[in-house]
N, C-alpha and C positions, 0 to 999 in steps of 0.2 A: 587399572587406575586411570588411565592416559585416553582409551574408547571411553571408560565411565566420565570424563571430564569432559571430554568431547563431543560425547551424545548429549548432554545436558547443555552445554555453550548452542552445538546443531540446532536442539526446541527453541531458544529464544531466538536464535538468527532466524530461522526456520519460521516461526512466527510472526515477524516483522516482514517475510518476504511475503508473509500469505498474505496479510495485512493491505500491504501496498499490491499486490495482485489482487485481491479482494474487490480493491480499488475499481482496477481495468475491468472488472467484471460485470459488477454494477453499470457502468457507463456503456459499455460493450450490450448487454442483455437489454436496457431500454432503449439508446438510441444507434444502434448497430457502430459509435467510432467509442475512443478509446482517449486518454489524457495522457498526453505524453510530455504533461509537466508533473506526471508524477512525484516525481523523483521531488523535485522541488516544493511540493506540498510538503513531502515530508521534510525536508529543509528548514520551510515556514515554521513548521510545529515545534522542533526541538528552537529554533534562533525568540520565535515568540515565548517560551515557557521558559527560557534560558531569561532573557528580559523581563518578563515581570518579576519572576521569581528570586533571579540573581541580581539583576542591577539594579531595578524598584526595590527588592524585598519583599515580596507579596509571598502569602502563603501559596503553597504547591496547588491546590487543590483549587482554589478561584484563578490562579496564572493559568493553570491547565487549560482550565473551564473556555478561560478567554483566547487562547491559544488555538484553539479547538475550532471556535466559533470564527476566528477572524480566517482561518483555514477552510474552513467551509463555505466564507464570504469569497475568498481565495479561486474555491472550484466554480462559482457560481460566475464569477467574471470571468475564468476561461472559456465556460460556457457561451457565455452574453458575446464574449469580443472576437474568442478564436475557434468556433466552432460553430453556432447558430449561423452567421451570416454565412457563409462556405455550405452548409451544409440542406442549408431551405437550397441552395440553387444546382445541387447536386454533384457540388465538387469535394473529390477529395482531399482540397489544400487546408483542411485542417487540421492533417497529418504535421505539415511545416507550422500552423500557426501557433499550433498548442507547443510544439517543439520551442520555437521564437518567444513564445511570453513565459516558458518556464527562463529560456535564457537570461531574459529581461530581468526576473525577480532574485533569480542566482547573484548575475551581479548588482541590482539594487543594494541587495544585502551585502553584498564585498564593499561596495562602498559607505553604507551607511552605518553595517554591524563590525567592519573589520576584517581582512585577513588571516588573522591568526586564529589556529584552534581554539579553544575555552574548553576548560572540564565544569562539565554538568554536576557538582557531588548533592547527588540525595541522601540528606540524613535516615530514613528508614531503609534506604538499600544495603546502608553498612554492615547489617548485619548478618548472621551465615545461620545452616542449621547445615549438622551431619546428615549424608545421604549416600548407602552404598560406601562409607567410610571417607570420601572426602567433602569440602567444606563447600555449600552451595549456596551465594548470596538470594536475598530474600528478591531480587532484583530478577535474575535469572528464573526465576519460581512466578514470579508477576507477570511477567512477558508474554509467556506463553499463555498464562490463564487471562489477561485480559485479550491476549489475539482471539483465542476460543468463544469467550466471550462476547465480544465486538459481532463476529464472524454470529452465535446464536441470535444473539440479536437482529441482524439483520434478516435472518432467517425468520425467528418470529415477526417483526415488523411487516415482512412481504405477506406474510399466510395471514396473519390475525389482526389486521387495522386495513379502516377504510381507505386511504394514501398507499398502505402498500400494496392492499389489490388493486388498486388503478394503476399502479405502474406494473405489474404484473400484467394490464389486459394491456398497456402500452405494448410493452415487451411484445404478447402472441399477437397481437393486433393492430398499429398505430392508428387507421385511417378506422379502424372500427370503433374504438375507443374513443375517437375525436367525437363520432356519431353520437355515443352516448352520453357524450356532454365532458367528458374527460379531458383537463388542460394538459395534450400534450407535452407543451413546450414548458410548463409549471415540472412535469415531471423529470424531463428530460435533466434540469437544473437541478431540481433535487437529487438528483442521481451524480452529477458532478460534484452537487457539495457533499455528498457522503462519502465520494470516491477520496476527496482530497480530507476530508477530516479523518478518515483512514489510513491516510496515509501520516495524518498528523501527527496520528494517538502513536505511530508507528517512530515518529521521530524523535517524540517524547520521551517515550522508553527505552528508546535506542540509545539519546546523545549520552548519557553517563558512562556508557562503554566505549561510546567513540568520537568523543570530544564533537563539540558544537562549532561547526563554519558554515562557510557559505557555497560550497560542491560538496555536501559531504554526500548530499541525495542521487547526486550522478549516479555512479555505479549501482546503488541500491535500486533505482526505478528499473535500471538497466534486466539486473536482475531480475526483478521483480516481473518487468512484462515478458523476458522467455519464463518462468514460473507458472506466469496465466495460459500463455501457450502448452505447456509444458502437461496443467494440469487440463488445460481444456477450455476456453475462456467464459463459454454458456455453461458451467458449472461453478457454484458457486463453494461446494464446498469440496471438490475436486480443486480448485485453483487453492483452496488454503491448504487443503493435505501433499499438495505439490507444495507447498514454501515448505515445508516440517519436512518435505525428505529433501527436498533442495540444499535448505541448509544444512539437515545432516550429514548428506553426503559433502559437502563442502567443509563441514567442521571434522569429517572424518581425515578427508583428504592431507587438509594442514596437519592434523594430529601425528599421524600416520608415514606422510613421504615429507611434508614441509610446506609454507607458504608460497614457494617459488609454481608450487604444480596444482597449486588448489585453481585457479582460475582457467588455467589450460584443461585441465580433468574433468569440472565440474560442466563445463561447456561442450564440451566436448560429447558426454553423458548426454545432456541435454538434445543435444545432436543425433546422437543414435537413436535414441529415445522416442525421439519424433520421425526419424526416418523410418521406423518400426509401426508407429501409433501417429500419422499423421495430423488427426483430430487431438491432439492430446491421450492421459491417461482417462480421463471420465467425460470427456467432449463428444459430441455426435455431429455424424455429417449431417453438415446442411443439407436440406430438402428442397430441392429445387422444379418450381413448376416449368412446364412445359406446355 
């Protein structure tokens, strides 16, 4: 009963981890860096859907929507501010800048949303169905299928639309793609705003399990980018099946010895893991000319 609890808790943690590595993926595969405001996109998402939804009153379904969208506006001025200008001149200080404006927006929110947790309660989550004999909220069952979800999608987007085969010949090709009339830098941005509305959908569905502040994304990006490592960062759905066993094994761990050793273990894991498989679980070594 106690593994069956905890492999179920593991898919939705599991999930959001992929969600938010999904993220680093996208941004990673068009424009070779990575958003290491992660963490705080998904911040954004749950504190904006908490706001319309809870202090406005807005239905769930339009706060989302808007939530979603200002997150995605969110990743496009990481792009525009802490990465474009750094990275047309070949430096890598967009490592520190992306770092520096997720800082920025964290405490924005500490000062302008509050300190203190807030619980998220969604009326459709309250409810449970039997599974393997214990009771499993419709919440925990949503998580996962919209991370999958999300994750197909993006999958069909890249193969079957005209936008995402251009970012796709970005990805094998940047300077070839510019040739053929392709807006790099149009793509590159879109690749940010997806990262962070992924990360947002991921906040969303998170905050009701873990209350709404303003660091609550720290650890979770943290996570989240050894994950994409983990699963291989040019694999896209190698980096989400690395969040599902990520968290599993992390929802194992708590179950199993306690919370004190999930964070030492899990990391740990992660460690050997790569010290064995370098490249990740489903990554491939770079090929490098000579």
């Amino acid at each position: 009963m106690l593994v069956t609890s905890a492999l179920i808790t593991g898919l939705a943690l599991g999930s959001m981890y992929g969600l938010l590595a999904l993220g680093f993926h996208v941004t990673y595969a068009v424009s070779s860096t990575v958003n290491f405001a992660q963490g705080s996109s998904m911040m954004l998402g749950a504190v904006f859907a908490y706001t319309f939804a809870v202090t406005l009153g807005w239905p769930l379904a339009p706060a989302a929507f808007l939530a979603l969208a200002l997150c995605a506006l969110y990743g496009v001025i990481v792009e525009l501010l802490a990465v474009r200008p750094f990275a047309r001149r070949g430096s890598s200080a967009w490592l520190m800048a992306t770092v520096a404006l997720g800082i920025v927006a964290d405490n924005t929110v500490l000062f302008t949303f509050g300190k203190e947790p807030r619980g998220f309660t969604l009326a459709w989550a309250q409810g449970s169905v039997q599974l393997a004999g214990i009771n499993v909220s419709w919440l925990q069952i949503a998580i996962p299928a919209v991370g999958l979800a999300l994750a197909a999608a993006l999958h069909l987007f890249s193969r079957h639309t005209k936008l995402g085969k251009a970012m796709l010949a970005v990805v094998q090709n940047p300077d070839a793609a510019r040739l053929m009339g392709i807006n790099v830098a149009l793509a590159v941005s879109l690749a940010y705003a997806a990262s962070s509305l992924f990360a947002g959908a991921a906040g969303i569905m998170i905050a009701p399990l873990f209350n709404v502040h303003s660091d609550m994304g720290t650890l979770f990006g943290l996570k989240a980018f050894a994950v994409a490592i983990l699963g291989g960062v040019t694999s896209a759905w190698g980096v989400m099946l690395a969040g599902l066993i990520f968290g599993l094994t992390e929802s194992l761990i708590t179950a199993l010895l306690g919370s004190g050793y999930t964070q030492i273990l899990s990391f740990a894991l992660v460690i050997a893991a790569l010290a064995l498989m370098p490249n990740g679980l489903f990554g491939r070594a770079e090929v490098k000319k000579v």
